[in-house]
C-alpha positions in Angstrom: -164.5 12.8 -11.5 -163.8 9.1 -12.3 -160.8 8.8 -10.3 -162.0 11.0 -7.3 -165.4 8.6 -7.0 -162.7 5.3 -6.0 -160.9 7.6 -3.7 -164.3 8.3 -2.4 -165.1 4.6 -2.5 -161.6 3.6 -0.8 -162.9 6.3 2.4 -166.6 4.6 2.2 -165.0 1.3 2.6 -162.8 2.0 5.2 -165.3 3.5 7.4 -167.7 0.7 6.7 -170.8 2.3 7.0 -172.2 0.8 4.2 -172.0 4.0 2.0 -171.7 3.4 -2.2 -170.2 5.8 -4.0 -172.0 6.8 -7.6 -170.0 8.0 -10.8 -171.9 9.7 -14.0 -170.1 10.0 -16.9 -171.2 10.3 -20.7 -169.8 7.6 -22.8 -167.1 9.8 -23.8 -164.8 9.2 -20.8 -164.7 5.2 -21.1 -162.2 6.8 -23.8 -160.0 8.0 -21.3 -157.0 6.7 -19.7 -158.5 7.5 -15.9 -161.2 5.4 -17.1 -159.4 2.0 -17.6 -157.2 2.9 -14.8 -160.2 3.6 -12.0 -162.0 0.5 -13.0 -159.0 -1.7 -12.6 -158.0 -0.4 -8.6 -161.9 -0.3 -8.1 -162.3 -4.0 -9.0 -159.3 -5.0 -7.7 -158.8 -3.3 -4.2 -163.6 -4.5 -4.5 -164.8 -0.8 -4.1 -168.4 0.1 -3.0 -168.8 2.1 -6.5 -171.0 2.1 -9.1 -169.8 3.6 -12.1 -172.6 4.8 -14.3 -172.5 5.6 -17.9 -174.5 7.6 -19.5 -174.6 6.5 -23.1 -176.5 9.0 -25.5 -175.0 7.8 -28.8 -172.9 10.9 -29.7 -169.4 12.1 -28.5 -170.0 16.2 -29.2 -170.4 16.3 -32.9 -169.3 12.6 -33.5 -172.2 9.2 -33.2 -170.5 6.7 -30.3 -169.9 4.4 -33.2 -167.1 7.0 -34.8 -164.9 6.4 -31.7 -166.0 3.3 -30.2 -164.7 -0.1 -30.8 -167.1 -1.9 -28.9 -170.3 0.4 -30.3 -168.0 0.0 -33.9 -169.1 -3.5 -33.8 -172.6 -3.8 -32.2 -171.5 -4.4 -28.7 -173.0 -2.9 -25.5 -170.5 0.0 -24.1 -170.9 -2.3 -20.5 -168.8 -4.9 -22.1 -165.7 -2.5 -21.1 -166.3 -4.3 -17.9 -164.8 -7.6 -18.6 -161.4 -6.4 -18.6 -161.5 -5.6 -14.7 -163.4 -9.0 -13.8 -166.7 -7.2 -12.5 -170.2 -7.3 -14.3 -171.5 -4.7 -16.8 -175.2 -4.5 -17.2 -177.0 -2.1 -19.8 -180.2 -0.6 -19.0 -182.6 1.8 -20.5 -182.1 4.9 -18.7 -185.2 6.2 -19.7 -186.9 3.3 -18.0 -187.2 4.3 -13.9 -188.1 1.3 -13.0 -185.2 -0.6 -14.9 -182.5 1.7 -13.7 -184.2 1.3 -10.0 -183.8 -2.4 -10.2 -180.7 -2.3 -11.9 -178.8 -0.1 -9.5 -180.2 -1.8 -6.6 -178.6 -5.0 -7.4 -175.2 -2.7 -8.2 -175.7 -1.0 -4.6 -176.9 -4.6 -2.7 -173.7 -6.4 -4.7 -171.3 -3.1 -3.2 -172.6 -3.3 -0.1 -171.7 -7.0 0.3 -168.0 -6.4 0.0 -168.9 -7.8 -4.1 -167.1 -4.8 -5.5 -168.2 -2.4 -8.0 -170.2 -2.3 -11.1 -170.5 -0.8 -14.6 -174.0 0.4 -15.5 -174.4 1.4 -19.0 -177.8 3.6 -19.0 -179.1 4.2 -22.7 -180.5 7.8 -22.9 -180.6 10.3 -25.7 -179.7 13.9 -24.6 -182.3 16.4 -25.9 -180.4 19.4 -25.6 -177.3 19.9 -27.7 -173.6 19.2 -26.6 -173.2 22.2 -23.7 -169.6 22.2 -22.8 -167.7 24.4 -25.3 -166.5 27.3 -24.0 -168.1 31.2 -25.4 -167.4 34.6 -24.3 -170.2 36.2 -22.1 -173.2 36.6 -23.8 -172.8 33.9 -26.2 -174.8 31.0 -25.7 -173.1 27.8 -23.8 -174.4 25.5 -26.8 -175.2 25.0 -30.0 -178.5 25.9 -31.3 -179.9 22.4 -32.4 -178.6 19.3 -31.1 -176.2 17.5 -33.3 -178.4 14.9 -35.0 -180.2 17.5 -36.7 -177.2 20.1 -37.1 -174.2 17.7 -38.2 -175.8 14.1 -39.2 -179.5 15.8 -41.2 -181.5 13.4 -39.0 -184.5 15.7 -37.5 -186.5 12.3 -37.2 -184.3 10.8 -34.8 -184.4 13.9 -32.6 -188.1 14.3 -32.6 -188.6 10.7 -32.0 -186.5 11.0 -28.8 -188.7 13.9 -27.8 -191.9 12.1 -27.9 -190.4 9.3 -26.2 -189.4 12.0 -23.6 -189.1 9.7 -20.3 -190.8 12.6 -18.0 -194.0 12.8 -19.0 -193.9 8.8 -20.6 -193.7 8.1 -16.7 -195.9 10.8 -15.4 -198.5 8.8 -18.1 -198.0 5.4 -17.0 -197.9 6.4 -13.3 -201.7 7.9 -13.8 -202.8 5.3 -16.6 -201.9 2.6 -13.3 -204.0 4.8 -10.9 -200.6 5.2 -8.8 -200.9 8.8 -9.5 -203.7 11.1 -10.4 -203.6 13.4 -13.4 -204.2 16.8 -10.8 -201.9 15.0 -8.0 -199.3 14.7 -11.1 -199.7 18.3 -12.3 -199.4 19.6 -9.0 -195.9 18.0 -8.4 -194.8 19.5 -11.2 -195.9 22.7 -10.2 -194.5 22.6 -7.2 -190.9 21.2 -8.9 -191.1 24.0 -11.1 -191.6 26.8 -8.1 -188.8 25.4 -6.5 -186.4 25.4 -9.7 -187.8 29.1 -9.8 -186.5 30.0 -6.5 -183.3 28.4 -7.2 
């Protein structure tokens, strides 16, 4: 999808509309030749895009550090963003605020004819890796996620899972009287219902 997004940013900026075009990815794809090849005609040609990478510290059954160089060597993944002269900003992902403010300067700097920016957004996935390909029947993922069932580290799992960014929102949103606890509960009802139906 990397590529498609700058043809989709090309079409944005030739209507000029003021449209941005987003791009999620996992960490993963910055590995990839489309990759370094989208980010370079994106800068250069100064797409509306913002690329956004979703780093969650493991490549399938491998930690981001295994086939990294920048993660090898302590360096923020958005540092991949030098080599095409635009910025690269890591954020928390699990922060809403943060990414809001972050992505709105991407979107205000695209909009301005700036160009396009790398957002590195720090999450860990709480499911397991879900793309490998069974027979019908057979589950679309592995049973545990891979800190537990390749690396032996239950802690760092569980650690994400109480620092689960749903309901660590949903709690400062009441704690700041911005929501109540029953207006809070009854969004997620309602959420729910309409995953149901879906």
């Amino acid at each position: 999808g990397i590529p498609h997004a700058a043809g989709a940013a090309w079409a944005a900026q030739i209507r000029r509309k003021g449209e941005v075009v987003f791009c999620f990815f996992g960490d993963g794809a910055s590995k990839q030749g489309a990759f370094y090849e989208t980010l370079n005609i994106a800068s250069l040609w100064k797409l509306p895009a913002i690329f956004v990478m979703e780093n969650n510290g493991y490549n399938v059954v491998t930690t981001t550090a295994q086939e990294d160089a920048n993660a090898a060597n302590g360096e923020p993944l958005s540092t991949k963003a030098k080599a095409f002269s635009m910025p690269g900003v890591t954020v928390d992902g699990t922060d809403p605020l943060a990414v809001y403010a972050t992505v709105g300067a991407a979107v205000e700097r695209a909009r301005s004819g700036a160009g396009p920016t790398l957002v590195e957004s720090k999450v860990y996935r709480l499911s397991a890796h879900g793309n490998i390909i069974a027979p019908p029947g057979v589950p679309l993922h592995y049973p545990e996620h891979e800190a537990i069932t390749v690396f032996g580290n239950r802690a760092e799992y569980e650690a994400a899972l109480r620092g689960d960014p749903v309901p660590r929102f949903r709690g400062s949103l009441v704690q700041s009287g911005v929501l109540s606890g029953a207006k809070a509960d009854q969004l997620a009802a309602q959420a729910a219902s309409e995953m149901d139906a879906a």
